[in-house]
Structure formats: C-alpha cells, structure tokens
VOVO-860053 format. One record per residue (C-alpha): residue number from 1; x, y, z. Coordinates in nm, 3 decimals. Example, Ala and Ser with C-alpha at 12.3 -4.5 7.8 and 13.67 -1.06 7.14 Angstrom:
<nodes>
<node><num>1</num><x>1.230</x><y>-0.450</y><z>0.780</z></node>
<node><num>2</num><x>1.367</x><y>-0.106</y><z>0.714</z></node>
</nodes>
This chain:
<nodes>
<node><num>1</num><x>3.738</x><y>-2.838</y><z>1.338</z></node>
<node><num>2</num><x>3.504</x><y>-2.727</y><z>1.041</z></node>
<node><num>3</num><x>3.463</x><y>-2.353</y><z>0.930</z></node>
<node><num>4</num><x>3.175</x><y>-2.167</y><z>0.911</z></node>
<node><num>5</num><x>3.182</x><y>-1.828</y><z>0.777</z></node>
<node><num>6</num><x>2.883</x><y>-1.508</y><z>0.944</z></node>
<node><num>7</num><x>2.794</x><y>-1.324</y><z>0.698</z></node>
<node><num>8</num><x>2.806</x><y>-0.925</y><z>0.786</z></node>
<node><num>9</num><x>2.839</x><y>-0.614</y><z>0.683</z></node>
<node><num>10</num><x>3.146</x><y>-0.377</y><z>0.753</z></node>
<node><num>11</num><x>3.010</x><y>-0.144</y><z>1.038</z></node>
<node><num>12</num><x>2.722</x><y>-0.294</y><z>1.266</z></node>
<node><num>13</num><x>2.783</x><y>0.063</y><z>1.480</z></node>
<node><num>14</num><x>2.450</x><y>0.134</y><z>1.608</z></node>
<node><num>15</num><x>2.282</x><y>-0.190</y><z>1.533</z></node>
<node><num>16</num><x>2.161</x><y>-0.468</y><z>1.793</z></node>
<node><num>17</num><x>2.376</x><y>-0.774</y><z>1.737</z></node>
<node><num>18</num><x>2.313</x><y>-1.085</y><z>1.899</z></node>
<node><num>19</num><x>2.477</x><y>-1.341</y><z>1.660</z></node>
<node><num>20</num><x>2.790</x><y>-1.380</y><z>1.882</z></node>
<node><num>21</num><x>2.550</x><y>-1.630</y><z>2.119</z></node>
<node><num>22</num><x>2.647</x><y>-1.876</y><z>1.853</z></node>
<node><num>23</num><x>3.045</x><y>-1.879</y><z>1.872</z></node>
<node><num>24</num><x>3.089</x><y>-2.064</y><z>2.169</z></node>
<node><num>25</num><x>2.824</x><y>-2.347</y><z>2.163</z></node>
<node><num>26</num><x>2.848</x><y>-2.404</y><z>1.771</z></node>
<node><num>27</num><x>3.294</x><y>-2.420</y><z>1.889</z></node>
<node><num>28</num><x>3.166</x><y>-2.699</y><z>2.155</z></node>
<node><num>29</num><x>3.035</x><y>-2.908</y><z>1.827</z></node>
<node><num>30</num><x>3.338</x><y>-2.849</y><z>1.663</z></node>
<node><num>31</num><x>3.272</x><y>-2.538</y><z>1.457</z></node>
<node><num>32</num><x>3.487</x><y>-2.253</y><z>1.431</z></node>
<node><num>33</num><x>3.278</x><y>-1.935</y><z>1.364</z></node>
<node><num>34</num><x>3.396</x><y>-1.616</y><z>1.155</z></node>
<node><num>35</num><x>3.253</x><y>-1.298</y><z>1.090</z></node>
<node><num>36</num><x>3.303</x><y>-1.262</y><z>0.735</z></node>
<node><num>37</num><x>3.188</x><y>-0.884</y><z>0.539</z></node>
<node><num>38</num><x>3.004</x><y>-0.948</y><z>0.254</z></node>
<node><num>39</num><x>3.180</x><y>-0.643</y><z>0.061</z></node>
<node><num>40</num><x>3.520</x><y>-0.841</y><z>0.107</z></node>
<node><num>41</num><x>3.600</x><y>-0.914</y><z>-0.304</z></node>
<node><num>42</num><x>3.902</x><y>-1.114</y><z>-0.162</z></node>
<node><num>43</num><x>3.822</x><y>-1.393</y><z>0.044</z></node>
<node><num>44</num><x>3.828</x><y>-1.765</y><z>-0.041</z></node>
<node><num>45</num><x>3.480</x><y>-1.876</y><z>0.007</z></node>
<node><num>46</num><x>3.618</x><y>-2.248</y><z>-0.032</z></node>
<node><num>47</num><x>3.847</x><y>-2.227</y><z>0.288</z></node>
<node><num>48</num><x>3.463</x><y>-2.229</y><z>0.514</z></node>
<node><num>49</num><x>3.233</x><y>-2.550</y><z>0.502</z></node>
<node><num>50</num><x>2.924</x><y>-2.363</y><z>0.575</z></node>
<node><num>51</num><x>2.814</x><y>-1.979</y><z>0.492</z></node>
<node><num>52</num><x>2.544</x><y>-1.852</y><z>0.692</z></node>
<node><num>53</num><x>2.401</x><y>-1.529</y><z>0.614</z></node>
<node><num>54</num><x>2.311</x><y>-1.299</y><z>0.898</z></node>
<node><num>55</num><x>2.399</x><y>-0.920</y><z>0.951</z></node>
<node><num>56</num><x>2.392</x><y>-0.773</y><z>0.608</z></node>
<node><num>57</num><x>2.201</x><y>-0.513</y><z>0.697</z></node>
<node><num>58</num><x>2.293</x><y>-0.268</y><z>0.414</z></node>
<node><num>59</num><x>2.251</x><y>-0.510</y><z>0.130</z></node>
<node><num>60</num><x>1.893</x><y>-0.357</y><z>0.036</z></node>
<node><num>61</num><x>2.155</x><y>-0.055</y><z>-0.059</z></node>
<node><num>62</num><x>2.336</x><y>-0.257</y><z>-0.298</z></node>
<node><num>63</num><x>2.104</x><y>-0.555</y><z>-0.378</z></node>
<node><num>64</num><x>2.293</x><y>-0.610</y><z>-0.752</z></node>
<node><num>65</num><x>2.653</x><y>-0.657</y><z>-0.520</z></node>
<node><num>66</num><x>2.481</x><y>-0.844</y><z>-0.252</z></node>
<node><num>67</num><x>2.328</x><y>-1.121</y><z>-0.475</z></node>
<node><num>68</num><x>2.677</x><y>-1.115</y><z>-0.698</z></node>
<node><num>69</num><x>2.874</x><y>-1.191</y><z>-0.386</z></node>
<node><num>70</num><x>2.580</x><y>-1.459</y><z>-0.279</z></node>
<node><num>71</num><x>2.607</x><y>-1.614</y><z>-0.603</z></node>
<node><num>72</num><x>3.057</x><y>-1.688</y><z>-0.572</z></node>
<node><num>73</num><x>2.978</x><y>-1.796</y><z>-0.213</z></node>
<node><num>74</num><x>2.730</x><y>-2.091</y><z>-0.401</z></node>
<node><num>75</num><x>2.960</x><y>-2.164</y><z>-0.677</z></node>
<node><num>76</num><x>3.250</x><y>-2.210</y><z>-0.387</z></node>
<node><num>77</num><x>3.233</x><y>-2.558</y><z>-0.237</z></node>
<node><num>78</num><x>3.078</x><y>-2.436</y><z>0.093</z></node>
<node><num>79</num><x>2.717</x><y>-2.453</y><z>0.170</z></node>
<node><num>80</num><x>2.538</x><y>-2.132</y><z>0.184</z></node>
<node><num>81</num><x>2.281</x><y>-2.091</y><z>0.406</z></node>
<node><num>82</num><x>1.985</x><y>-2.007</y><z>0.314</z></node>
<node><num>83</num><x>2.005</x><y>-2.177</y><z>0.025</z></node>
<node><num>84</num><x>2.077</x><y>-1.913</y><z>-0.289</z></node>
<node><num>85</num><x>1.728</x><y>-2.014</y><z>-0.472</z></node>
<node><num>86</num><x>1.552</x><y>-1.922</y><z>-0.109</z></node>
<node><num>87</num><x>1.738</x><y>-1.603</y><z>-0.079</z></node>
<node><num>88</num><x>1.639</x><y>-1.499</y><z>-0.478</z></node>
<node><num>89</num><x>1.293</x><y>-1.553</y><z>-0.392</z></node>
<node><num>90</num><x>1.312</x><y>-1.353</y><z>-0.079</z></node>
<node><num>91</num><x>1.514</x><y>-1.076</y><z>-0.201</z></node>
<node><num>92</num><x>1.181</x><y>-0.862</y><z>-0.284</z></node>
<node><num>93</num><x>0.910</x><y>-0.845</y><z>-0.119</z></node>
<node><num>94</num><x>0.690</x><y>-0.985</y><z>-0.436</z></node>
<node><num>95</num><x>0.732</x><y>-1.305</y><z>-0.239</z></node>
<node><num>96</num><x>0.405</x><y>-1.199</y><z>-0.063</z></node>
<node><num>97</num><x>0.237</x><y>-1.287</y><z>-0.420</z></node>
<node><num>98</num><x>0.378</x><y>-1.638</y><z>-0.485</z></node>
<node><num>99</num><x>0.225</x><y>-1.728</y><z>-0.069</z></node>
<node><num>100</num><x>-0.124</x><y>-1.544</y><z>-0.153</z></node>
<node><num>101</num><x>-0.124</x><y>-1.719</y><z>-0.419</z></node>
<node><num>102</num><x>-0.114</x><y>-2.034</y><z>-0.221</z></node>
<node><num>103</num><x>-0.377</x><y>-1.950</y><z>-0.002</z></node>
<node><num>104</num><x>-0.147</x><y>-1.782</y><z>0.282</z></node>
<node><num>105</num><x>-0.327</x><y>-1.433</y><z>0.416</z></node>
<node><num>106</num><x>-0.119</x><y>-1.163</y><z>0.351</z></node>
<node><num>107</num><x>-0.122</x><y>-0.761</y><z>0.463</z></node>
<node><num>108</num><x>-0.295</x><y>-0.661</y><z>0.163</z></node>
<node><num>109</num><x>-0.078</x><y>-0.464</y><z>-0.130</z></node>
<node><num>110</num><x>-0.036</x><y>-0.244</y><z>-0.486</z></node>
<node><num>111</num><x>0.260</x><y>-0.341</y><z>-0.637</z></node>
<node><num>112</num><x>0.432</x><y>0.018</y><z>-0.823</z></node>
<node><num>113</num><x>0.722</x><y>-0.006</y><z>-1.067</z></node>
<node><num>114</num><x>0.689</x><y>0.387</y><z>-1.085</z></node>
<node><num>115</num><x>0.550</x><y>0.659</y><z>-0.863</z></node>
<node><num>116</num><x>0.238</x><y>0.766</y><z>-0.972</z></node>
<node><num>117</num><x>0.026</x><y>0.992</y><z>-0.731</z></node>
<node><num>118</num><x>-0.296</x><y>0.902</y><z>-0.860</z></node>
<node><num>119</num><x>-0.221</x><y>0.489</y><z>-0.817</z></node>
<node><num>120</num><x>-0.071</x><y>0.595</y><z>-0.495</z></node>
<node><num>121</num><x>-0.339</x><y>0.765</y><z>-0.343</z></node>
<node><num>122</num><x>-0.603</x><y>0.517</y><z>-0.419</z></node>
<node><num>123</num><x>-0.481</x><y>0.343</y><z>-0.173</z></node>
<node><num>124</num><x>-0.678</x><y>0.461</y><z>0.100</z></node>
<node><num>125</num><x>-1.001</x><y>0.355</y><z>-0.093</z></node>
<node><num>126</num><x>-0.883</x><y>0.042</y><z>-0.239</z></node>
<node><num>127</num><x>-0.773</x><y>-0.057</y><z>0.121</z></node>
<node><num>128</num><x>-1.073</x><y>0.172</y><z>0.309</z></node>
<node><num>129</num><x>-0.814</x><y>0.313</y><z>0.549</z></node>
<node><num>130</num><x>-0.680</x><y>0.659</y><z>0.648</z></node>
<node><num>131</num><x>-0.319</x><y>0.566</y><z>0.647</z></node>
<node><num>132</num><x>-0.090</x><y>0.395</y><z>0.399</z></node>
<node><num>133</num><x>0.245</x><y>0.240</y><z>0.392</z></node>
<node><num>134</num><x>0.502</x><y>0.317</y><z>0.130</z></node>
<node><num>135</num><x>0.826</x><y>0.110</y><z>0.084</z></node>
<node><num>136</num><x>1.041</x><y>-0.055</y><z>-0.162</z></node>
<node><num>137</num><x>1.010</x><y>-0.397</y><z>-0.228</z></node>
<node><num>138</num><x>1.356</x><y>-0.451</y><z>-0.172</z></node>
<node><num>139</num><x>1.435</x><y>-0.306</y><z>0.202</z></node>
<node><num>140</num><x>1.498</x><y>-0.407</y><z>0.572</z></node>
<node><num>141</num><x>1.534</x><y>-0.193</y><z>0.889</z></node>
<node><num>142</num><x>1.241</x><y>-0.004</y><z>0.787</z></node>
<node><num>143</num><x>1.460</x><y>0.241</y><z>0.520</z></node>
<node><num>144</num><x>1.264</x><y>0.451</y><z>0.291</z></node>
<node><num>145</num><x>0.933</x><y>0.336</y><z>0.496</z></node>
<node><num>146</num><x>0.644</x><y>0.648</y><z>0.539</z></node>
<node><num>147</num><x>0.326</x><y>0.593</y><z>0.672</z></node>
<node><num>148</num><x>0.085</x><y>0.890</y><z>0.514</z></node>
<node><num>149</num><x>-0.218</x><y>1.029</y><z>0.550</z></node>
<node><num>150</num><x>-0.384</x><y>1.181</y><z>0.271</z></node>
<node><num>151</num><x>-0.243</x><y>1.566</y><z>0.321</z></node>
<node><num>152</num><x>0.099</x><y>1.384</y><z>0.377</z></node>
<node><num>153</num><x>0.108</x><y>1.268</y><z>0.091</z></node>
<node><num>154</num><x>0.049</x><y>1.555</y><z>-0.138</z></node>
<node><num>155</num><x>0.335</x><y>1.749</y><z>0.074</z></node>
<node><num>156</num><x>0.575</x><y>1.517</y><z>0.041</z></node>
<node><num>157</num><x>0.495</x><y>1.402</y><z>-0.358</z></node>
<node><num>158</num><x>0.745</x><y>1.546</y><z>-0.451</z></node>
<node><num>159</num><x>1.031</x><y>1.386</y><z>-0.243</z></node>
<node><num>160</num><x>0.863</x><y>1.051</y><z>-0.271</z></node>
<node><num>161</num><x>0.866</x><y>1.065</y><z>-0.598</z></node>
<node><num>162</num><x>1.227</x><y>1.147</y><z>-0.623</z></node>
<node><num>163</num><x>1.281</x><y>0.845</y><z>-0.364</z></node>
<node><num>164</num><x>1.083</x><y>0.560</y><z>-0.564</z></node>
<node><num>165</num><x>1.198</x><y>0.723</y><z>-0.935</z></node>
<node><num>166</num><x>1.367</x><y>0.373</y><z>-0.963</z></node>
<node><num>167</num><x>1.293</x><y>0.235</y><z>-0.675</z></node>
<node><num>168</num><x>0.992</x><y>-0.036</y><z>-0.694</z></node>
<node><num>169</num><x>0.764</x><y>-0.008</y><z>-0.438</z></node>
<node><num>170</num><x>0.471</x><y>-0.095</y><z>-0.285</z></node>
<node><num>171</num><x>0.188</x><y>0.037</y><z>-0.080</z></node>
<node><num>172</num><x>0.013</x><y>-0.113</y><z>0.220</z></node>
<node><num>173</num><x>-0.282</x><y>0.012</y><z>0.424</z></node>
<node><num>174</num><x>-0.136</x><y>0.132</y><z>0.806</z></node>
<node><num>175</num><x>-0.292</x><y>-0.141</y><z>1.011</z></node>
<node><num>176</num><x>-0.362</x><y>-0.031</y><z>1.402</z></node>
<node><num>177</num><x>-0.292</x><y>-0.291</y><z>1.555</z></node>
<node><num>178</num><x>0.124</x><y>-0.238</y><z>1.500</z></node>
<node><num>179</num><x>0.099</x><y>0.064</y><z>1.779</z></node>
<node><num>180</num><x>-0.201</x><y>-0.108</y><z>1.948</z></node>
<node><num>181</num><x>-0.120</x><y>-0.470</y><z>1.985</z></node>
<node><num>182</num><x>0.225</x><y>-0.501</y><z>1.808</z></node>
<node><num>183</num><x>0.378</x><y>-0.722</y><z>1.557</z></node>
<node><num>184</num><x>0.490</x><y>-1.100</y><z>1.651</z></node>
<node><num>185</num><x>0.772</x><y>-1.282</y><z>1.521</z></node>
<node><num>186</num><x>0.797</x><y>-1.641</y><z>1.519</z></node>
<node><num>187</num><x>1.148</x><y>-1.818</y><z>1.500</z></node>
<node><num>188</num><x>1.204</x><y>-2.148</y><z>1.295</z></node>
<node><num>189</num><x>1.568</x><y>-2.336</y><z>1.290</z></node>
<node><num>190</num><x>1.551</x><y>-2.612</y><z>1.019</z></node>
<node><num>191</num><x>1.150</x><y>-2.587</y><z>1.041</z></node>
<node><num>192</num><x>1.182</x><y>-2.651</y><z>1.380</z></node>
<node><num>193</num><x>0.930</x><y>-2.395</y><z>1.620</z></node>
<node><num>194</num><x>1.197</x><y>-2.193</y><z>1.851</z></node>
<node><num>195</num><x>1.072</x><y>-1.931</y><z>1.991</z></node>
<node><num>196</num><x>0.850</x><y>-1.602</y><z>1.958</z></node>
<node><num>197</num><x>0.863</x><y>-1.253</y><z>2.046</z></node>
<node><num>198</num><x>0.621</x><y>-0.926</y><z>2.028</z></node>
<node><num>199</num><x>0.771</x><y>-0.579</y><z>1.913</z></node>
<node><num>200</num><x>0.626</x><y>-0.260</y><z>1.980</z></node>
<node><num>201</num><x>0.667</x><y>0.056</y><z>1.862</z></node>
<node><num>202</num><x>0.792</x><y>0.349</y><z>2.034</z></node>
<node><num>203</num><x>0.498</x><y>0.587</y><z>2.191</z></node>
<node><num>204</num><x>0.439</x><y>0.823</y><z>1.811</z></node>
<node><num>205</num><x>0.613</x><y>0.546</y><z>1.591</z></node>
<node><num>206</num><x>0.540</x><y>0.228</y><z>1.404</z></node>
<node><num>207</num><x>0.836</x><y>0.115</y><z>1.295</z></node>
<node><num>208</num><x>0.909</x><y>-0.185</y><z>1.548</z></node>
<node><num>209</num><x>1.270</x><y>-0.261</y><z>1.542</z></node>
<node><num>210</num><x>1.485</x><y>-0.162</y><z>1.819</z></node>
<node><num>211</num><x>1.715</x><y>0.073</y><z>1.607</z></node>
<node><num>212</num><x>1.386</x><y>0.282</y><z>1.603</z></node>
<node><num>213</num><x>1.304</x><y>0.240</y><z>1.915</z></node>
<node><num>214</num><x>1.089</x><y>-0.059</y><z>1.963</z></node>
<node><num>215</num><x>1.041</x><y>-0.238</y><z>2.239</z></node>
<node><num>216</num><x>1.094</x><y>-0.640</y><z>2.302</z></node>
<node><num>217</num><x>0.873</x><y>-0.913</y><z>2.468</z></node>
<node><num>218</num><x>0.900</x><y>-1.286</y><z>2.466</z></node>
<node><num>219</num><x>0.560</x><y>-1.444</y><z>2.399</z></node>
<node><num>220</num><x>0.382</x><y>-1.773</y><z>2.367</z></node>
<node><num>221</num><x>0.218</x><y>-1.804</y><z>2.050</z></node>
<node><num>222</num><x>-0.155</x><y>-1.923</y><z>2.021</z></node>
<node><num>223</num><x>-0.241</x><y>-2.208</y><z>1.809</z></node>
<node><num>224</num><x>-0.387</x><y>-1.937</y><z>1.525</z></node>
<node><num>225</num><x>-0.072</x><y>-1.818</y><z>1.500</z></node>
<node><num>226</num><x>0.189</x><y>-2.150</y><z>1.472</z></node>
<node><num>227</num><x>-0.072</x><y>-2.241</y><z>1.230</z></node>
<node><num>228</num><x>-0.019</x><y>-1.975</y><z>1.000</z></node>
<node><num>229</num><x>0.314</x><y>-1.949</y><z>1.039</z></node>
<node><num>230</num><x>0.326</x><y>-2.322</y><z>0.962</z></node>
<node><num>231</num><x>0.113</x><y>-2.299</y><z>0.674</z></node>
<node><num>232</num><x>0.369</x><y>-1.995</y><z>0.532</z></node>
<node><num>233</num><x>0.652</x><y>-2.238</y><z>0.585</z></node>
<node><num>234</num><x>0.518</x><y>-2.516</y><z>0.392</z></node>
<node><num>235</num><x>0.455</x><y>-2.233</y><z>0.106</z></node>
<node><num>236</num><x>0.822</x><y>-2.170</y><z>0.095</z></node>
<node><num>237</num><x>1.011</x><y>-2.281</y><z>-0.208</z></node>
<node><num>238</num><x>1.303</x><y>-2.461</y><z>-0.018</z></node>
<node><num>239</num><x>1.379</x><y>-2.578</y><z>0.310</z></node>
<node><num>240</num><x>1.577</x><y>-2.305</y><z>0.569</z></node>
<node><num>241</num><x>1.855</x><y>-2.327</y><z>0.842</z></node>
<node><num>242</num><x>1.648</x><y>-2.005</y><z>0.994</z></node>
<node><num>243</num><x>1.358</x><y>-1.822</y><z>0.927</z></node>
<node><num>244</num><x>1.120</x><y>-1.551</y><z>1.077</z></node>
<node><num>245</num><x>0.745</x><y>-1.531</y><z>1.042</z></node>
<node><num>246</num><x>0.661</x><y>-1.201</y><z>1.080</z></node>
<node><num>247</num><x>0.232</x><y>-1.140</y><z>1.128</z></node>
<node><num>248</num><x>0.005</x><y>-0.886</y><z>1.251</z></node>
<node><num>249</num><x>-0.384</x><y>-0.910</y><z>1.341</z></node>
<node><num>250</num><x>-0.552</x><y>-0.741</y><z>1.041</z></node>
<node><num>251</num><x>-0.970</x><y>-0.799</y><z>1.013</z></node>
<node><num>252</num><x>-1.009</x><y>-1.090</y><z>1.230</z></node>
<node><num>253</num><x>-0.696</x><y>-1.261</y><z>1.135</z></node>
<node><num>254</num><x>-0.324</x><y>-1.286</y><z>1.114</z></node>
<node><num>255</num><x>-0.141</x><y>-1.197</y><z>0.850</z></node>
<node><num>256</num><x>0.178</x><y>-1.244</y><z>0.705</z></node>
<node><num>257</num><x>0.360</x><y>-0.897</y><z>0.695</z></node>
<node><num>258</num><x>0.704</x><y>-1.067</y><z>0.585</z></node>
<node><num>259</num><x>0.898</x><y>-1.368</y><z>0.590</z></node>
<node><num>260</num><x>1.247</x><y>-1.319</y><z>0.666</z></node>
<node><num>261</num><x>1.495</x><y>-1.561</y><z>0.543</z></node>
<node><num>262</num><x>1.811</x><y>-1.316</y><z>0.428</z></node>
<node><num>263</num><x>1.935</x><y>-1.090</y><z>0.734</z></node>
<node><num>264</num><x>1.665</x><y>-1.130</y><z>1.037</z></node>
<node><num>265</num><x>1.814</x><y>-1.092</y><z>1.359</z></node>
<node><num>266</num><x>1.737</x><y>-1.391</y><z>1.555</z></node>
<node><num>267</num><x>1.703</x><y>-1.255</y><z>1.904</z></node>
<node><num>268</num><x>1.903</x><y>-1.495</y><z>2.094</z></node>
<node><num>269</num><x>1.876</x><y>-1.280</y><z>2.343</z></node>
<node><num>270</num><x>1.547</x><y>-1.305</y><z>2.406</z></node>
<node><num>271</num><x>1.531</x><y>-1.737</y><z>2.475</z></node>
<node><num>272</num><x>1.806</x><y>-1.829</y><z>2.663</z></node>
<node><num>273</num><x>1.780</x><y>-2.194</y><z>2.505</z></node>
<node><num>274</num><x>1.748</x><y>-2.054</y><z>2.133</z></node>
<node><num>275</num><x>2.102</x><y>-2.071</y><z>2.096</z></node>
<node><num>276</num><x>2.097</x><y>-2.429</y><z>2.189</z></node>
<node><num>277</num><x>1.826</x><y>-2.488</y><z>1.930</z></node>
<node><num>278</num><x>1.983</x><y>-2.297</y><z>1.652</z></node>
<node><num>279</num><x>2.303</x><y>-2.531</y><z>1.698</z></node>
<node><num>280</num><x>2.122</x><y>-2.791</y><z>1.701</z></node>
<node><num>281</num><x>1.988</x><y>-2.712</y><z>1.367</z></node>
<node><num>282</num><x>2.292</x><y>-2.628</y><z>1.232</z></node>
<node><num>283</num><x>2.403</x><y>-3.011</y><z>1.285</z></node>
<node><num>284</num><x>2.084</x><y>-3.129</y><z>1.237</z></node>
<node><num>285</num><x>2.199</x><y>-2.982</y><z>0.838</z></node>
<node><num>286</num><x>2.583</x><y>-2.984</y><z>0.828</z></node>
<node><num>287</num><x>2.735</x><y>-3.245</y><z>1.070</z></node>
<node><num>288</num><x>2.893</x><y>-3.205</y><z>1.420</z></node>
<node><num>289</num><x>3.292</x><y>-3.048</y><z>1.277</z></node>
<node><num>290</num><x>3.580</x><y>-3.269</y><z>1.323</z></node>
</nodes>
C-alpha cells in the first residue's frame, strides 16, 4: 500500500473539515492516508509517495515557514500536490494580474505595498462604488478583510494602517451581489468539472465561509460560468490535482474573485459522488497503491 501524506495544520478546532471523506475510498485503491502538520520540522517527507496539501489554514500567518516546509516536501522524493511552481504562483493574490493579463475578467483591484490613505480612499472613485474591500494579498479565511465605507475608513486609519504597515495589500470595490446573490465555487480534480456550490453570507455579513457564518448550497452551474472557469484554468501556469474557481456577478459578468489551489476546502460534503471523483483523480495522477 502507497503513502500519501494531508497536509494540515496543528489545531483545526473550530474549522469545517471535510477531508476525512477521502481516507476510506483512496484505502480501497490502495492508499494509506495521513494527516501530516505542516509545522512538524521532523518528519521524513520521503517515507509518503504523494503530499497533498489541504488544511493549512494558518499558513497566510507564516507564509516564509509555509513555503520553506513546501519547498523540503519537493526536494523529498514524494510528489507534492499542487505542484510547488503552482502553489508559488498562488501564494499572493497578484495571481489575479498574470490571468487579466490573459484576458480572464477579474474583480477589479489597486495593488498597495504600503498604506497610504489618500491611494486608499480613491478607491471608491476609481471603482465608482460606496464600499471597498481591504485585504492582504497573502490571506485565506477572510483574516484582516474590512469592507469600508468612506467614514469607516477615516475611523479606523489608524488601525489599518498599523495592520497593512508590512502587510501588502490590496483594495477591491464591495460588489452587491456577495449578500444579494452570493459567491459560486466551482470544483476541478485533475481539470476534471466536479461539482459547484453557492455561499452566502450571514444576514449583516459578507464574508461567505462557514467559520463566519455562511451558508451552503449545491448548484448547477450555467454555461457562462464553466466557461469562465474553464478559460481561468487554461490560464493557469501548471496542471492541478484540485482547484477552486471562485466568481461573482460584477457588471454583467462573472468574475474571477480567486482561484484557490493551496488550502480550499473541497466540500465533499456537499456531492456525495465528489469523493469518488477526487479519487479518481488522484489515480488518474499517481497510480492505484500496491
């Protein structure tokens, strides 16, 4: 039986978890699974054949660490998964440049090394809106996110400034639809279509995760959709055991709000045959184990 190593962090206390779908029918191809901590300096990366990267969900805290121990994992002889070169390019969110450059539509950004109130604030006439998005370009689960209106942010200057003093960042304009139609994610194993769902935010919220709040539906995409989300895929700069298209309907279209390709949850939970199609990705790319 091969070895394949999960990817976590220490303490997932409080998070949803739904990578444990995978142990038993990835054991029925012949794959032992392990969850494996990221922060563990002492394991033997070459004792697994595979390494898939799944619930680091604190890495954004230690992003210099994170790629470090990403980086001995792909000079080990097992296959990490995404590949390191996809992960490096996904790491911050300045990936959203490389795919508008390509043509992909994109929620519209300013790109801030350091805080400036001024550049900040233009925002809301550079994007015509009333409400702006502030968060680093390295983050997940919606940490050190604030959506601002003009008075908010002259009160809270001061702390933001504190919070992005070496923090890059990058501002967004708040687009409606997250609270009034909700933000889709589409599901691709090996660039294989598996499934989609729609997240909402909790009634005064926008973040859409479930640690926040947010509330689930599986969906059928429309044809728009796969085709931008096929279209991002192709703009990619390597091939991936998993990814998540996240998009929103901005202005008559949708847009790419992220592509996830480090630590998405999956959402097994919300296909029961996702699990079936993740495995059989996974051999599709490593081999049934022995």
């Amino acid at each position: 039986m091969k070895r394949c190593a999960f990817l976590s962090t220490d303490n997932l206390e409080g998070y949803f978890v739904y990578d444990e779908l995978l142990y038993a029918p990835l054991k029925q191809v012949g794959w032992q699974v392990d969850a494996v901590s990221w922060h563990d300096t002492e394991v033997d990366w070459n004792t697994y054949d595979v390494v898939v990267v799944r619930s680091t969900w604190d890495y954004q805290q230690h992003a210099k660490a994170f790629m470090h121990c990403l980086t001995r994992i792909d000079d080990s002889s097992a296959i990490l998964a995404n590949s390191l070169r996809l992960l490096n390019w996904n790491v911050s969110k300045e990936y959203l440049q490389d795919i508008a450059s390509q043509g992909i539509a994109v929620v519209p950004t300013i790109w801030l090394q350091d805080f400036d109130l001024s550049s900040v604030s233009g925002g809301f006439e550079y994007f015509d809106c009333e409400r702006i998005v502030i968060k680093p370009q390295v983050s997940a689960n919606a940490d050190h996110t604030y959506m601002l209106d003009r008075e908010q942010l002259l009160a809270q200057a001061k702390a933001l400034k504190s919070v992005f003093s070496d923090r890059a960042f990058m501002v967004q304009p708040f687009i409606e639809a997250v609270t009034t139609q909700g933000e889709y994610s589409l599901f691709y194993f090996n660039g294989h279509y598996s499934h989609a769902i729609l997240k909402i935010p909790e009634q005064g919220d926008f973040r859409v995760q479930e640690e926040h709040g947010g509330r689930l539906q599986a969906v059928q995409p429309d044809e728009e959709m796969l085709t931008q989300a096929r279209h991002t895929m192709a703009a990619m700069p390597d091939d991936a055991l998993y990814a998540r298209i996240d998009l929103l309907r901005y202005r008559g279209e949708y847009v790419v709000i992220e592509i996830e390709l480090i630590e998405p949850s999956l959402y097994f939970n919300m296909d029961s045959a996702s699990p079936g199609r993740f495995v059989e990705a996974f051999v599709e790319s490593f081999g049934m184990g022995e």
